[in-house]
Structures are given as structure tokens and as C-alpha cells.
C-alpha positions as CSV (number, residue, x, y, z in Angstrom):
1,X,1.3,-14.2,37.3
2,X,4.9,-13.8,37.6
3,X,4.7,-10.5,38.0
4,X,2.7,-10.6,40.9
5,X,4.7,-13.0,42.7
6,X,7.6,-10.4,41.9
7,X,5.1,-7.7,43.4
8,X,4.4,-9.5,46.3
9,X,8.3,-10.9,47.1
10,X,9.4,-7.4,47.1
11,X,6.3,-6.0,49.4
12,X,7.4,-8.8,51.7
13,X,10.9,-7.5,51.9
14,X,10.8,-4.2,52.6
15,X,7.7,-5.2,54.7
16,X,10.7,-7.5,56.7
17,X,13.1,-4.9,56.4
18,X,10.4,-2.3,58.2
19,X,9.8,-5.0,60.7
20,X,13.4,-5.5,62.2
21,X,13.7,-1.4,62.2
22,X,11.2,-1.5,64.2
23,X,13.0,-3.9,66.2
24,X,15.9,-1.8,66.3
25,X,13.8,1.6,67.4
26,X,11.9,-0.4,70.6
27,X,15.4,-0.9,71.9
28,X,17.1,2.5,71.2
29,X,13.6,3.9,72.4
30,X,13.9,1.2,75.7
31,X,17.7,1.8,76.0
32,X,16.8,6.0,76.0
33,X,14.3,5.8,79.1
34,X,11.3,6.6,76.8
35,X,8.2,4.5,77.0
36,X,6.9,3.5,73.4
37,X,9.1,3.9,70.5
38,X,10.1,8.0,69.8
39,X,9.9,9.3,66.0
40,X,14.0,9.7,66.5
41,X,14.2,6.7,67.4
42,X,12.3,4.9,64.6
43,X,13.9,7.2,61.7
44,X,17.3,5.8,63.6
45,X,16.1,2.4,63.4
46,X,15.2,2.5,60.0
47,X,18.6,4.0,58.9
48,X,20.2,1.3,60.8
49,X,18.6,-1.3,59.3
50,X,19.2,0.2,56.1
51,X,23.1,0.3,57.1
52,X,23.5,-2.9,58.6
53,X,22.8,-6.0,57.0
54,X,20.5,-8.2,59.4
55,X,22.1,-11.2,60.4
56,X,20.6,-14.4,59.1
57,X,18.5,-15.4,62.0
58,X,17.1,-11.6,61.8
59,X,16.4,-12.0,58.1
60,X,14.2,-15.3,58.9
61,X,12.5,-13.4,61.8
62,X,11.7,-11.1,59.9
63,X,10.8,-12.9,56.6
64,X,8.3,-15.4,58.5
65,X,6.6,-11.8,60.4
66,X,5.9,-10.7,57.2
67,X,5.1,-13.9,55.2
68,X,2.4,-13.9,58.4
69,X,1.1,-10.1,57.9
70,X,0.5,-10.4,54.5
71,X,-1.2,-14.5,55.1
72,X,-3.4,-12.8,57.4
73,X,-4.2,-9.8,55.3
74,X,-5.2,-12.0,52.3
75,X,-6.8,-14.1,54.5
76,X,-8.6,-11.2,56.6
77,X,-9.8,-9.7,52.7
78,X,-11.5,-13.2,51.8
79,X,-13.8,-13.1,54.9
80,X,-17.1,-11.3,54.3
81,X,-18.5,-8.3,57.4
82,X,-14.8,-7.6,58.0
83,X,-14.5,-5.1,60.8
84,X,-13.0,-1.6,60.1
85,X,-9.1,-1.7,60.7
86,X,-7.7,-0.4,63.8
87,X,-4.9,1.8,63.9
88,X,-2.9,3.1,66.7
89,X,-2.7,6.9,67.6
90,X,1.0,8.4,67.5
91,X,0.8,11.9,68.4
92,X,3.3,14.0,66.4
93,X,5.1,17.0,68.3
94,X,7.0,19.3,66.6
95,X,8.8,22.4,68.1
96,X,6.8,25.5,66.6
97,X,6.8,29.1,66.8
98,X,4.3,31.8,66.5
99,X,4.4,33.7,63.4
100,X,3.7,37.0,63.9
101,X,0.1,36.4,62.4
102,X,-0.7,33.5,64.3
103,X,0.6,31.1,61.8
104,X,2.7,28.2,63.2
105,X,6.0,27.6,61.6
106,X,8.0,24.4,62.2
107,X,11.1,24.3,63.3
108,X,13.9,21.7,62.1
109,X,16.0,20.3,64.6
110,X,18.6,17.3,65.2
111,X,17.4,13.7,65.6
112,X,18.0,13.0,69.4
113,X,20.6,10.3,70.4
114,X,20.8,8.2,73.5
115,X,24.5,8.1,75.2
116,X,23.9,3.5,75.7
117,X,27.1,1.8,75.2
118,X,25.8,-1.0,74.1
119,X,26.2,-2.9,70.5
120,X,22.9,-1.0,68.7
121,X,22.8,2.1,69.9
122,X,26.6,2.5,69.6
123,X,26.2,1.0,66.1
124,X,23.0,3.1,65.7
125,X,24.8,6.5,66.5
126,X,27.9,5.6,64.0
127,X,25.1,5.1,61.3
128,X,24.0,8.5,61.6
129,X,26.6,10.0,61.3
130,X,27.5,8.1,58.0
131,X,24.0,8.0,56.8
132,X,24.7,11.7,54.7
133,X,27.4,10.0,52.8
134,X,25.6,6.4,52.7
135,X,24.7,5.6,49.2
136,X,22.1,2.3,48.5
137,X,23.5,-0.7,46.4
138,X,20.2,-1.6,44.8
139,X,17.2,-0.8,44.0
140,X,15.3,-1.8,46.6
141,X,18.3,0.0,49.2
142,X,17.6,3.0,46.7
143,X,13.3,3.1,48.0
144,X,13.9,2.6,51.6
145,X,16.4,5.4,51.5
146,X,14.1,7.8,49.6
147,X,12.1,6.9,52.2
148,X,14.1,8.0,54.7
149,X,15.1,11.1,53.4
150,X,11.3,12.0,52.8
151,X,10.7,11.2,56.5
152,X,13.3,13.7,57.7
153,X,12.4,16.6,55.0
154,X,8.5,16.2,56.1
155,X,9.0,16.1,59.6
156,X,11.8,18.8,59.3
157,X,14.6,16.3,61.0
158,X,18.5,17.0,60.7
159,X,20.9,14.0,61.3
């Protein structure tokens, strides 16, 4: 029983922690002229977040968003003739090239970053350029970092 409740305390942090880098990508993405929220933008948001510590207000945002995901979802389980989930298209675009027999390669390239002079994007551009030396404190830190780095290795982004 107590292991659960671990379980579940941890899925609702870094549930919280996805939650205010998303946050953090709407207004980099909002701030860079681009309507929705851009892959560079949410791999930046979710190294800021994982650079800068959320300010208590944020953390009980955040907290009570997921506290309310994961209510619903248990909630949503219980009921019987649940409707198929709904999920939202994101298109992925990558820049390719033509191999010579017809293969497409992809190309790496640099995660894009918007020139606002305001507080998060400047913050947002200082964290990537620390994020190759940035090294988690705990454990938790240590998974959404991994994360990260597997996000930029599979979709072939540089900082």
C-alpha cells in the first residue's frame, strides 16, 4: 500500500513538473510568433523547468493540475462504456535528404531560439546553454533529464 502511494506521489510530480514545462513552452512558443507550442520550444521548456526551480505558487499550480489529471483518470477508469481516448495530432517535421536510393536520412540540427527579452525566454536561452554541463541532484532530476536527452538523440536535436 505504501508502495503505491510512493508510485503514485512520484507520477504526480513529474506529471506537475511536465505540466509547468508546458507552461513555459506556450510562452516561448507565443513570445516566438508561432501558433501552437513548437518541438524547440517544448524541449526548451522542459529543460527550463528542469533548471529552474518553480516558485511556490507554480509548484501548487502545478500540484493541484495533476492531483486533478490523475482524479479524473481514476475516476474516468471506474465508469463502465468509456469512450476511446482522444489524442491530439502533432505533426513532426524533420529536415531530410534524399539518399541516393531514395532512402530519407535525417538531418540534426540546433534547437531554434527566440531573440524576447523578457524574464523566460532570456532565462530559457541561458538554460541551454548550460544544460550540456547541467548535472541532476536527485533521482527524480536524474529521469526527467534522461528524458531530455532521449528527446534530443531521437529527434536528432543539438542545443
Amino acid at each position: 500500500m505504501e508502495e503505491n502511494k510512493l508510485l503514485s506521489d512520484l507520477l504526480k510530480i513529474y506529471l506537475a513538473q511536465t505540466e509547468s514545462a508546458l507552461k513555459i513552452a506556450t510562452i516561448i512558443s507565443e513570445h516566438s510568433g508561432e501558433e501552437g507550442i513548437s518541438p524547440d520550444a517544448f524541449v526548451t521548456g522542459l529543460i527550463y523547468r528542469a533548471m529552474v526551480s518553480m516558485t511556490e505558487e507554480e509548484m501548487k499550480e502545478s500540484l493541484e493540475f495533476a492531483e486533478n489529471v490523475l482524479t479524473q483518470t481514476t475516476s474516468e477508469e471506474e465508469e463502465e462504456g468509456e469512450e476511446e481516448d482522444e489524442y491530439d495530432i502533432i505533426e513532426e517535421t524533420y529536415n531530410t535528404m534524399e539518399h541516393e536510393y531514395g532512402d530519407k536520412i535525417i538531418l540534426s540540427r540546433k534547437i531554434k531560439k527566440n531573440t524576447c527579452n523578457c524574464d523566460i525566454c532570456i532565462n530559457a536561452r541561458v538554460c541551454l546553454i548550460n544544460y550540456p554541463t547541467f548535472s541532476a541532484e536527485d533521482e527524480l532530476a536524474k529521469k526527467f533529464k534522461d528524458a531530455i536527452d532521449n528527446t534530443l538523440i531521437i529527434h536528432k536535436l543539438n542545443i
